[in-house]
N, C-alpha and C positions, 0 to 999 in steps of 0.2 A: 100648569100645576106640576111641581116638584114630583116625581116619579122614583116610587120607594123602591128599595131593593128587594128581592123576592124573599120570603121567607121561609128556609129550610124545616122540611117536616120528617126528616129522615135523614138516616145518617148515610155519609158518601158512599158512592155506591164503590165495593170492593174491600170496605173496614172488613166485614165478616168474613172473609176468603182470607181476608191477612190474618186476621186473628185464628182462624182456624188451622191456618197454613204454623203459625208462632206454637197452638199448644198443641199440634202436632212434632213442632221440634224439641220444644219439651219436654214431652212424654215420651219420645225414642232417647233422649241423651238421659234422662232417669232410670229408663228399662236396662239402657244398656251403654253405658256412660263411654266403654273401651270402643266400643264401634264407631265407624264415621256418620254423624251426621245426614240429614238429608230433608229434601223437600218433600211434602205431599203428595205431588208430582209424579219425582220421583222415584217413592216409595211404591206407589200407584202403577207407573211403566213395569218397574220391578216385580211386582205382583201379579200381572198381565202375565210376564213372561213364561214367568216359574209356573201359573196357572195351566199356561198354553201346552206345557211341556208333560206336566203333573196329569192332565184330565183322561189323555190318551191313555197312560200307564193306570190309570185309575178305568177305565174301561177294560184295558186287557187285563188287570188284576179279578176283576171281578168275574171276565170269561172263565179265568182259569181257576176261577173257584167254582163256578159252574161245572167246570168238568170233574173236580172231585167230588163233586154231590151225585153228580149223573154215576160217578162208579161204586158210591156208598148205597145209591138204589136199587143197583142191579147185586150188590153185594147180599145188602137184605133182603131181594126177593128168593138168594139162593138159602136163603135159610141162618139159624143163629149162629152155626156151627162158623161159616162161609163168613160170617160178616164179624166174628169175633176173631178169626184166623187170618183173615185179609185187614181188619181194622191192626192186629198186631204186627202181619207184616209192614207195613205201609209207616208205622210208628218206628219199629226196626230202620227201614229204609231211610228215613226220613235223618234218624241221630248218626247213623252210620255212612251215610252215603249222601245224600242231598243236601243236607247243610255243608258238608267240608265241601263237596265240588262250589257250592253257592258262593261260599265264602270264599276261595281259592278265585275262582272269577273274577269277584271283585276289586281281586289287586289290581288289575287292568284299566279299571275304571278310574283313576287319575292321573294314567298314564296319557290314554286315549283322547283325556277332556282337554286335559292342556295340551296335547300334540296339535287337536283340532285348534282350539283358541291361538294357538301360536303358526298355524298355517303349516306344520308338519304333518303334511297328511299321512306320507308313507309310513312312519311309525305308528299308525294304527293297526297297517294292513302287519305289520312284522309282528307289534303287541296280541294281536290277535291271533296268529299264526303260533306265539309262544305261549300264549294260555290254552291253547285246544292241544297242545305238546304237553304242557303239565296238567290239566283235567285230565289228555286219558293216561298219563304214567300215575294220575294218584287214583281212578278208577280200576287199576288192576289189581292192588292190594283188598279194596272192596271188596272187586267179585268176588275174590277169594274169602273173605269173611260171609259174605251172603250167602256164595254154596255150603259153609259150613254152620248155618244158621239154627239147622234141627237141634244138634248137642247142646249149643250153646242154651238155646233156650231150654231143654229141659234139663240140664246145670242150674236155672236158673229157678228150677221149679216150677215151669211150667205146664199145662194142661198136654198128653201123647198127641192126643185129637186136635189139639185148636196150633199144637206146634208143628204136626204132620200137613194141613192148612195151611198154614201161615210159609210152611216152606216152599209146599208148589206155585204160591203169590210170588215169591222173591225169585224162583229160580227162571219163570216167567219174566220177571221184570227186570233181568240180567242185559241185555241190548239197551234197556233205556241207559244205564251209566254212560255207554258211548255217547247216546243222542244227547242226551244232558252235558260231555264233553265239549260238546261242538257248539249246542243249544244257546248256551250261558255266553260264551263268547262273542258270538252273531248277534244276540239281543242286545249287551254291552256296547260292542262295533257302532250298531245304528243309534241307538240313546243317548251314546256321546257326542255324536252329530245331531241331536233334534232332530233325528228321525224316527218320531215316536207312532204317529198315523198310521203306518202300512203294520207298523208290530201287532196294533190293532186289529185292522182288517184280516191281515192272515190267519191271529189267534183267533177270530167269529169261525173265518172259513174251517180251521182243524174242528173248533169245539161243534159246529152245524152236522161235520162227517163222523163225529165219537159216539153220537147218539144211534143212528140205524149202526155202524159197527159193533158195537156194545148188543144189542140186539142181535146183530146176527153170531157174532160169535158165542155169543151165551144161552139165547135163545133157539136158536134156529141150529145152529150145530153141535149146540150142548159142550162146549169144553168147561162149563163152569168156573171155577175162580178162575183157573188158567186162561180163561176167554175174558175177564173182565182185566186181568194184569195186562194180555196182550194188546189190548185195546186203548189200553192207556199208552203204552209204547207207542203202537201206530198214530194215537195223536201227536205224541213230540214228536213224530217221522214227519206226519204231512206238516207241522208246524216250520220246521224245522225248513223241507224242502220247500215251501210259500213262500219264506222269507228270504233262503237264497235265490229262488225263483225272481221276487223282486230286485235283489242287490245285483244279479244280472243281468235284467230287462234296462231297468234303470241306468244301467252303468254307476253304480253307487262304487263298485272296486276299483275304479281305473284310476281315480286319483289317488287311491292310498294303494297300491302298486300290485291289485290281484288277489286273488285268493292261491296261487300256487307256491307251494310251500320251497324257501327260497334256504339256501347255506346260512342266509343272518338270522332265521329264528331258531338257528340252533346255537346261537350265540349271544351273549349278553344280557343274559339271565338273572341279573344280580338286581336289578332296579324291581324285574317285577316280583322277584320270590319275597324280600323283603315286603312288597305291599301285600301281596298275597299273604303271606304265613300270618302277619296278625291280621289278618282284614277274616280267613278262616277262622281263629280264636275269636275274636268278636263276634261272630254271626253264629259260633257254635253254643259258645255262652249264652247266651240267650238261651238258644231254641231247647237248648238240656237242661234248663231250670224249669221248663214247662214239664218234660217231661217227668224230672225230679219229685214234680208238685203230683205228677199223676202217682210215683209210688209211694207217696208220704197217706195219699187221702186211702190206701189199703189197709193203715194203721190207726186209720180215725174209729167212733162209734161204732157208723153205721156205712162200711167202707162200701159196701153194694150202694146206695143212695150215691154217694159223694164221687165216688169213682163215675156214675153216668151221669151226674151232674158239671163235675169236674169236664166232661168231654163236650156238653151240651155250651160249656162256657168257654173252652180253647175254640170250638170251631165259633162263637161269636166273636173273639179275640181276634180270629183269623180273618172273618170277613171285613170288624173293622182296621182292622192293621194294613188290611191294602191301600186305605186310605193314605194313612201319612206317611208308607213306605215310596209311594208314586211321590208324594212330599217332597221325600228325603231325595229319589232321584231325579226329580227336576231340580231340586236345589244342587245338590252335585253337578249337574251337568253346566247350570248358571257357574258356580262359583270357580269348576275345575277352567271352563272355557276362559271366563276374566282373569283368569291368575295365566293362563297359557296366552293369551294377548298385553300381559303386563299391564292389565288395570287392575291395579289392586283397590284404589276407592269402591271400583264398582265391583269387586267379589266381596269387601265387605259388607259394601249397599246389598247383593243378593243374601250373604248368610246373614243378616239382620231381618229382610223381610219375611225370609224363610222361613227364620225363627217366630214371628209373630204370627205367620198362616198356621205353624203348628198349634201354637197357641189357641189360635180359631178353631184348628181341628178338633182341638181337645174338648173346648166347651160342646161343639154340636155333638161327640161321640158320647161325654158324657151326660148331654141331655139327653139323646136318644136311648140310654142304658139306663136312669131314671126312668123313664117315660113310659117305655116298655116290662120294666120288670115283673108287672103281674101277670101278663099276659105271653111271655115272649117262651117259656119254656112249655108250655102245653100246646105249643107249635111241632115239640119232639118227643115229648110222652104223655100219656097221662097217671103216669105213679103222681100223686098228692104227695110224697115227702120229697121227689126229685122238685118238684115244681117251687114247694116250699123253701126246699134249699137253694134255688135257683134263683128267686125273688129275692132272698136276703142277702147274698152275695151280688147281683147286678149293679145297685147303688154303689159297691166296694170295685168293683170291676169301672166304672164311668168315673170314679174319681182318681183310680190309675192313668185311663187316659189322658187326664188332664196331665200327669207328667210323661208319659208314652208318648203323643204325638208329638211336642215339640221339642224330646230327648231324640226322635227316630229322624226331623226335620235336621238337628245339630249334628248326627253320625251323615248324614248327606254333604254337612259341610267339612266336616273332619276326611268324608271321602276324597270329595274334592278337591280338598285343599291337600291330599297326599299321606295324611297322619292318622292312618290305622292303628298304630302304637296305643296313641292317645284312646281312641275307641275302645281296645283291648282292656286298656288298665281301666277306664271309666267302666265297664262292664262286668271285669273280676270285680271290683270291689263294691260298685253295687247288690249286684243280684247275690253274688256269693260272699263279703263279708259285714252286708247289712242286712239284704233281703234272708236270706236265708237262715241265719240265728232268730233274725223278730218273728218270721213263719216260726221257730220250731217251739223258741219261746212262749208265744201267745198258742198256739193249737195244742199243744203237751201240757206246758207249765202251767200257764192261765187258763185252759181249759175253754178255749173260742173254739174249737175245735177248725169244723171247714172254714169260717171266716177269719179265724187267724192263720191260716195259708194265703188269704188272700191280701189280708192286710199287711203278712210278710211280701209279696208284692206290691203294695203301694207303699213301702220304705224304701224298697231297694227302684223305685220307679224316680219316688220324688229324688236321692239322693243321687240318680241317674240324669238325671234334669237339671239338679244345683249343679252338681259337677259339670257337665256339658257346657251349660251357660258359662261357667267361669273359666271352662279351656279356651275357649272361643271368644269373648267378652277379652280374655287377653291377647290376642292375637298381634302380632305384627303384619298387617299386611301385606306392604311393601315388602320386610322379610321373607313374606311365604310365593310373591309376584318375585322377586330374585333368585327362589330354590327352586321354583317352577321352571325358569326359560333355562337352569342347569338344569332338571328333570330332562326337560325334551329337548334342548339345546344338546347334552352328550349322545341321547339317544338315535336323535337325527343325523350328526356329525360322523357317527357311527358306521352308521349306515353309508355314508357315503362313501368314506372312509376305504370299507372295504368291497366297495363295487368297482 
């Protein structure tokens, strides 16, 4: 009997992984037609990586938001006075002194990534060395605007009482600018090398010892706010000391040539100030348009409501901004690393994938800011009009981060890849020649009052986002893989140069 051939009841096995794998390449060369191409695969190792990098920084970001709670609790148990005169300085500090050093740090950061990816170790240990030389030469103009911080604020019209407050916080909090000099650079050093784990461990270890210090400085020997600013200090000390504690147990310095301060980081200054100077204007822009938003809402209705509400909604910004900020430096550290080993397919492959985790970021922050909005502000008062105003702005807050996370993913690649400039100008003209006319616009003109502040943030967000994608979406790769191994090619030659 003639013997029939089998008859297929399903389709070959691996159609559907091909097809999947096809409208996968698809839907990346549509999203983002300038960028290279890629597999599933791929995209997938890529994702792994930036993940693996990202989660550690997403741990310690959150420690260290932990410890500004822990010092806003001992703040309010010292009374209204204490917690409105330390909430002021701490806002003071933050526009005056911890954004510029933040950002002034920063320049380092694609110095460092491509030195590492290009096997130039020793130019990190030097980059490092020349950014803890310009932190504390730009913290000494600081302290000196901090000591002088009373007048200023009551020039400003502000409260004898909550300014006489706010001044014993800051004159207290004068040794952190040093720790913050040194801090930023250390933490930079390791992150550019994927060594993002121990940054973790050590930020548990500070934030475990700020809690009984906090207590005994404030509690126990009564210095009051002066006890709750110095406490915050000694955490960035023991922070600080963990970390080089680790860099040398480990032997992390001995390839990039030490931590002792050598004749070359007093030389050759020119690569890192230019990444610093805008990479500062970038990181400042931002953080001053928040604050901008807190003195516009003193001219709204009902400026008491919006003003505690306004702060009920920065520190949710805060907590979820650690999110796509670990993002943006894992993506930095992929992309700066591939351009300093001369892949540019694969730094493109990382600032593509980057870009669509933000993306991801975006929906989960924004569902969680839906999700929550009835409920999320009687976590921090019970006034019935902060609450009310706080429910109605959350949904407006969750549809910014849909352009926020994968605008702060795209400045991780801008970092990387060297071009602060670009981040700078992206940011002037967002926040301040879009965001900030449609805020003044819709709150004054139109009369939305607090939630056209808010909505002037989600123009200057989304238009922060358009732009981004299409600085990036342009890129030349190969171009920015050729200005990279000149980055750390002169840098290292340098060095040798003069040894």
């Amino acid at each position: 009997m003639e013997e029939l051939p089998p008859v297929l009841t399903c389709k070959p096995p691996g159609r559907l992984a091909t097809a999947v794998k096809e409208a996968w390449s698809v839907s990346l060369s549509l999203a983002f037609p300038m960028l290279p191409s890629m597999s599933a695969a791929a995209a997938g190792g890529e994702a792994r990586s930036i993940l693996g990098l990202a989660m550690p920084m997403i741990l310690t970001g959150l420690l260290l938001y932990l410890r500004s709670m822990i010092s806003m609790l001992f703040l309010g148990r010292l009374g209204g006075l204490a917690l409105a005169g330390g909430s002021l300085a701490i806002g003071f500090a933050n526009i005056t002194g911890y954004s510029v050093l933040s950002g002034l740090a920063m320049g380092m950061e694609p110095i460092c990534g491509q030195a590492f990816g290009a096997g130039h170790y020793e130019l990190l240990g030097v980059t490092m060395q020349r950014t803890v030389l310009l932190l504390v030469a730009a913290a000494v103009p600081i302290g000196g605007l901090w000591m002088h911080m009373r007048p200023l604020l009551l020039l400003c019209g502000q409260d004898v009482g909550i300014a006489a407050v706010a001044e014993t916080y800051i004159l207290a909090s004068l040794p952190d600018l040093l720790l913050q000099a040194f801090l930023h650079p250390v933490r930079i050093y390791l992150r550019t090398q994927s060594i993002n784990l121990p940054l973790t461990v050590c930020a548990a270890l500070a934030i475990a010892l700020h809690l009984p210090i906090n207590y005994v400085l404030v509690s126990v020997l009564g210095h009051g706010i002066r006890g709750v600013a110095l406490a915050s200090v000694l955490a960035n000390l023991n922070f600080l000391l963990l970390l080089l504690g680790y860099v040398l147990y480990k032997g992390v310095h001995k390839r990039t040539g030490g931590f002792a301060f050598s004749a070359e980081s007093f030389r050759g200054w020119g690569e890192l100030v230019s990444l610093a100077l805008p990479s500062c204007v970038s990181v400042c822009l931002e953080w001053w348009w928040y604050e901008i938003m807190i003195l516009l809402c003193g001219l709204l209705a009902n400026p008491q409501a919006t003003v505690a509400s306004m702060g009920i909604l920065i520190q949710t910004t805060s907590l979820i901004y650690i999110f796509p900020s670990s993002l943006g430096f894992g993506v930095s550290t992929r992309v700066s690393n591939e351009l300093g080993a001369n892949r540019a397919e694969r730094a493109g492959r990382a600032a593509t994938v980057g870009l669509m985790l933000g993306f991801a970021f975006g929906g989960a922050a924004s569902a969680f800011a839906y999700l929550v909005r009835g409920s999320w502000a009687a976590m921090f008062t019970a006034d019935p009009a902060i609450i009310t105003l706080t429910a109605s702005v959350l949904p407006i807050l969750g549809a910014c981060e849909l352009g926020n996370c994968p605008q702060t993913a795209g400045c991780g690649v801008l970092r990387g890849s060297a071009r602060p400039k670009d981040a700078a100008s992206i940011n002037l003209r967002s926040f301040y020649l879009v965001g900030t006319p449609v805020a003044l616009v819709l709150a004054f003109w139109y009369h939305y009052d607090f939630q056209g502040l808010w909505l002037g943030l989600l123009a200057a967000q989304a238009a922060c986002m358009v732009r981004m994608l299409l600085a990036i979406g342009r890129t030349d790769w190969a171009a920015e893989a050729k200005r990279a191994q000149q980055l750390t090619g002169a840098g290292a030659s340098r060095g040798r140069r003069r040894r």
